[in-house]
C-alpha positions, 0 to 999 in steps of 0.5 A, a space after each residue: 874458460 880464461 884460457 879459452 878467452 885469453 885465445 880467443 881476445 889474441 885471435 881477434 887481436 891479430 885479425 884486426 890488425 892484420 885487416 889495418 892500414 898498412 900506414 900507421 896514423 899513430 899517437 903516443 897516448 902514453 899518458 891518457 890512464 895517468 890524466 884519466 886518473 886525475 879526473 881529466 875530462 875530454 871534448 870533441 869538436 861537438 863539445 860532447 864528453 868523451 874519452 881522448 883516444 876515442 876522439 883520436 881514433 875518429 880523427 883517423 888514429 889506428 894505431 898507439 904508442 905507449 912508453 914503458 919504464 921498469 919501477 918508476 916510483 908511482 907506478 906510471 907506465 911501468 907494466 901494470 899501466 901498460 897492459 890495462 892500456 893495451 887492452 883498451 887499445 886493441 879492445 878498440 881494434 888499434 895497433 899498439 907500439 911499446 917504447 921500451 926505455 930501459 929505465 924507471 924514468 924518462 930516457 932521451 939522448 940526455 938521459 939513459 939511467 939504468 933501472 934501480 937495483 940492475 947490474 952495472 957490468 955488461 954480462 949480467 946486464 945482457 941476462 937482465 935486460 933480455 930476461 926483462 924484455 922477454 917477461 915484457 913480451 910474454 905478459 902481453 902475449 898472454 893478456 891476449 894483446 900482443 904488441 905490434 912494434 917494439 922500440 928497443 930503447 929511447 932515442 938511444 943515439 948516445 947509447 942506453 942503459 949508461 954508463 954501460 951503454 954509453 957511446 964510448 963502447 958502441 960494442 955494448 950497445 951493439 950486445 945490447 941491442 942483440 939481447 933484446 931482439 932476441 928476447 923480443 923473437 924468443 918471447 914472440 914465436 909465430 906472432 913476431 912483432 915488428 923491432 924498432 931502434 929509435 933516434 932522435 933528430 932525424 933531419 940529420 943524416 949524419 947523426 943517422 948515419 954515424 949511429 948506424 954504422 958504429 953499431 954494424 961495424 962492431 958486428 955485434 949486431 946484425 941487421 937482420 934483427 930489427 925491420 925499422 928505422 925510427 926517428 924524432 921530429 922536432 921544429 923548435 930544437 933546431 932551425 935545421 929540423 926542416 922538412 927538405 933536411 928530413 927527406 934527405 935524411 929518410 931517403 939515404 937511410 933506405 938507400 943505405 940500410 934498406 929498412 922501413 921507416 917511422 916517424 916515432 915522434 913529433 908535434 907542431 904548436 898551436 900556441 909558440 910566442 918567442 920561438 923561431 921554428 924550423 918551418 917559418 911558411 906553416 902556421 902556429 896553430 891548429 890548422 899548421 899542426 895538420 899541415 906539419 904532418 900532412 907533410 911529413 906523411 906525404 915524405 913518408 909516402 914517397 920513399 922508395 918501395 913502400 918504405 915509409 910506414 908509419 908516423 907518431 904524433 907524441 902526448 896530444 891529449 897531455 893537459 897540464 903539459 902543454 908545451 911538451 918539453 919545448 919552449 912552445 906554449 902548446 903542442 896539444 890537439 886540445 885547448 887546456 880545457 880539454 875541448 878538442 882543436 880541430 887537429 884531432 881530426 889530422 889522420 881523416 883525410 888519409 
């Protein structure tokens, strides 16, 4: 009877999404179990209690991001967490994006730790990550909620799991990668996932450029293993962050490497004294943070053949966290005390 209920929830899970919006309106609503765990309570333009991602998912969300580490120390996003998550978001009839970082904490172009107790040379790290990514897959394959995309990695454009896979060797990285698309489509089967590689700082076609083509000429990575290109998008890490940069940027990446594009990250603030952002002609607040995104999804949509699939807007329900890495004083689509800002409903129109 489980096993006929396990079938039955991967079935159902498939047709959702195959029934989806080609465009994901996605959040990363990686921290939602975690604050739900704190007694964090949610309003909605109502003021009527109710749980974020319902609340997202009113707002036009039809698909979720969640990160992945291996051991963190409280048991935050590893597995466990990440598959009871799973469960509620496809329970819901959403899509669901495993970020992969290939660690026990956060993983950024800053910091790619190797996960405790793993091997720090390269032949028993390839054993390691694709047996780990492949048990990854399988869980959820089995939980009936199979993963839709797969991020191998973190914003890895200086590399991941250092110090093996740090940019001095842009052939690990390339074997890196190999081993766990692999694992990704030896766990898969039938039901293959799309496969992400993921950097920041997507404004920049240089960056872009120069990381993709030190993979490709080790070719110890080929093309053929990954469907998408994804990128962060940030307004306060750099006044080049401009919107005119990032369609540049996005249309030579499918002129040069042919492959889907996502915004897998980004945010506008609502509240931001004191710091100059990328785009001084859209408002701080709730109505520039649906402008922000509405024009990145309209960048998006004018790719050539359909290749903008997809965007990502990371950590809006994270009270407590407000400003989300940046200087700003907040990036969420709620106020701090968790009523809904009228933000939440930026996918609607779409």
């Amino acid at each position: 009877m489980a096993l006929f209920k396990a079938a039955l929830l991967l079935l159902l899970s498939c047709c959702l999404v195959q029934n989806a919006s080609s465009f994901w309106y996605g959040h990363d609503i990686s921290s939602i179990l975690m604050l739900e765990n704190s007694g964090q309570t949610y309003k909605d333009l109502n003021g009527v209690v109710r749980k974020s991602d319902a609340i997202l998912q009113s707002g036009g969300m039809n698909s979720v991001r969640s990160r992945i580490w291996v051991n963190p120390k409280d048991g935050n996003y590893n597995l466990d967490y990440n598959l009871r998550l799973a469960k509620r978001v496809k329970a819901a009839g959403l899509s669901f994006y495993l970020d992969f970082h290939y660690s026990d904490t956060w993983a950024d172009p800053s910091h790619q730790t190797i996960p405790a107790g793993w091997p720090n040379t390269l032949d028993p790290l390839l054993t390691q990550v694709y047996n780990y990514t492949k048990a990854t897959i399988t869980a959820f394959i089995n939980q009936g909620t199979p993963v839709d995309i797969v991020s191998l990695g973190n914003e890895i454009r200086n590399g991941l799991l250092w110090p093996v896979g740090t940019t001095s060797s842009f052939s690990n990285i390339a074997k890196i990668l190999n081993a766990t698309a692999y694992a990704v489509k030896d766990a898969s089967g039938n039901n293959q996932p799309k496969i992400m590689i993921h950097i920041d700082n997507g404004w920049n076609i240089d960056e872009q450029t120069y990381f993709y083509d030190s993979v490709q000429k080790t070719g110890a990575f080929s093309s053929s293993l990954y469907d998408i290109q994804g990128v962060s998008y940030y307004p306060f890490y750099g006044t080049g962050a401009t919107l005119a940069n990032l369609k540049v940027s996005l249309n030579t990446m499918v002129s040069k490497y042919a492959k889907d594009i996502v915004v897998a990250e980004t945010n506008w603030p609502w509240n931001c004294p004191g710091v100059t952002l990328s785009e001084k002609n859209i408002p701080i607040s709730p109505a520039g943070q649906i402008t922000w995104v509405d024009d990145v999804i309209t960048i998006l949509n004018a790719l050539p053949s359909g290749h903008g699939k997809g965007v990502y807007y990371w950590e809006p329900a994270w009270i407590g966290n407000a400003g989300l890495g940046s200087s700003c004083v907040s990036n969420l689509l709620f106020n701090n005390s968790g009523s809904a800002l009228p933000s939440v409903n930026m996918y609607g129109s779409h």
